[in-house]
C-alpha positions in Angstrom: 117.8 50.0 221.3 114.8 48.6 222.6 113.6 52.0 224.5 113.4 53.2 220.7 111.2 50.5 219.7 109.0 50.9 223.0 109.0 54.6 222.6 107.6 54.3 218.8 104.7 52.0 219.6 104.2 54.4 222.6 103.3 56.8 220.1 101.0 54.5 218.4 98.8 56.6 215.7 100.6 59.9 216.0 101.4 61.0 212.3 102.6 64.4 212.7 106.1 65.8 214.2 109.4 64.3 212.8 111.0 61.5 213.3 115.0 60.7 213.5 117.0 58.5 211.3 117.9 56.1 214.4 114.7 55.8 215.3 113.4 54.7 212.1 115.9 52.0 211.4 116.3 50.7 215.0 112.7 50.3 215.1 112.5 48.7 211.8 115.7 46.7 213.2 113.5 45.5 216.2 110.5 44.8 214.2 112.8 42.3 212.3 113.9 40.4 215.2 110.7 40.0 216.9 109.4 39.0 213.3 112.0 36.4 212.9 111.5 35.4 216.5 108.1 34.8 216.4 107.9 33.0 213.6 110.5 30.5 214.6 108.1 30.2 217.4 105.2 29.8 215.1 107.2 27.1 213.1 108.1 25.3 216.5 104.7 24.9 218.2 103.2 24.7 214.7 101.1 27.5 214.1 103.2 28.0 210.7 100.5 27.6 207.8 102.4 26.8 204.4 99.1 27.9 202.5 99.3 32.0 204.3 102.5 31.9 204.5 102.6 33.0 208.0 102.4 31.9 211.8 99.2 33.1 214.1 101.8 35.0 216.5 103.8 36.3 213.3 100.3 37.1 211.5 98.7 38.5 215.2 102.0 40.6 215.6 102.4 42.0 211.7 98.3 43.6 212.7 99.5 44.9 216.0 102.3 47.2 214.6 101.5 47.9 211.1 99.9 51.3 212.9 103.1 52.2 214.5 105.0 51.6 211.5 103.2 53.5 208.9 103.0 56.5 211.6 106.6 56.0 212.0 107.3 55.9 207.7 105.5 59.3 207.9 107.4 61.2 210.9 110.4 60.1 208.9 109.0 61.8 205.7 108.3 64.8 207.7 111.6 64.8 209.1 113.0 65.3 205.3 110.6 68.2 204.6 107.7 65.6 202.7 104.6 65.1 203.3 103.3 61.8 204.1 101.4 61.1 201.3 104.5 60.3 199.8 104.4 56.9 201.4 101.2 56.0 198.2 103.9 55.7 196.1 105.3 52.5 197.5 102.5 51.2 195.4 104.3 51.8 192.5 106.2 48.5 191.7 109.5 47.9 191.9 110.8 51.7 191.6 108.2 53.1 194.2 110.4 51.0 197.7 113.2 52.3 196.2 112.0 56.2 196.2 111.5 56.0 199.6 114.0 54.2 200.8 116.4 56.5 199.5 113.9 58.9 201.4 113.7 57.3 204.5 118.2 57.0 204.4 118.4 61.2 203.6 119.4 63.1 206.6 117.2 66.0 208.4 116.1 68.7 206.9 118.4 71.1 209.2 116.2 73.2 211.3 112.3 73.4 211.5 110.4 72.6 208.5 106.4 72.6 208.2 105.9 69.4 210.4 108.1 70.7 213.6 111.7 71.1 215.0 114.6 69.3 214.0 114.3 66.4 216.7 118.2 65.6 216.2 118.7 69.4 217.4 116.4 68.9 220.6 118.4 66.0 221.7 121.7 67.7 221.4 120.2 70.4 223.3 118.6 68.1 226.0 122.3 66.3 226.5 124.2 70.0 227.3 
């Protein structure tokens, strides 16, 4: 689970190719529980601030990956057959996170599409 995570921040700011399924939602899986972890942290050594909302190691942590995730969000587009511009329209309210969720939960476009091979193919492969 973790060799996911590691191999997505690995791959900091890379926006093109395709990414799996998995390896979206165990990274954003991961995410959570470092999240959760650091700012239990944050609220025991009392870097929680009531006013931002957030810890210093929570707030430090949310800068260092917000890269890898929106890199991430955009391999996973790719992977559908869309182009990552589609990730603007989270900033429609409300029915914008719902559009790409049901994005981001779609299966692979079968075979290669314009951003690459089918990465759930290549694996298969590799395990024969």
């Amino acid at each position: 689970m973790f060799d996911i995570y590691l191999s997505a921040l690995k791959k900091y700011a890379v926006f093109n190719g395709r990414a799996r399924r998995k390896e979206y939602w165990l990274f954003m899986l991961c995410n959570l529980i470092v999240t959760i972890v650091l700012g239990l942290v944050d609220m025991t050594l009392g870097l929680y601030s009531e006013e931002s909302g957030f810890g210093l190691l929570s707030g430090l942590y949310a800068l260092a990956v917000i890269i890898p995730s929106i890199a991430l969000s955009i391999r996973r587009l790719h992977d559908t057959g869309r182009s990552g511009w589609w990730i603007l329209i989270s900033l429609v309210p409300v029915v914008g996170p719902l559009v790409l969720l049901v994005f981001y939960v779609m299966d692979s476009t079968p075979g290669d599409n314009d951003y690459g091979p089918n990465p759930k193919e290549q694996s298969s492969q590799q395990t024969l």
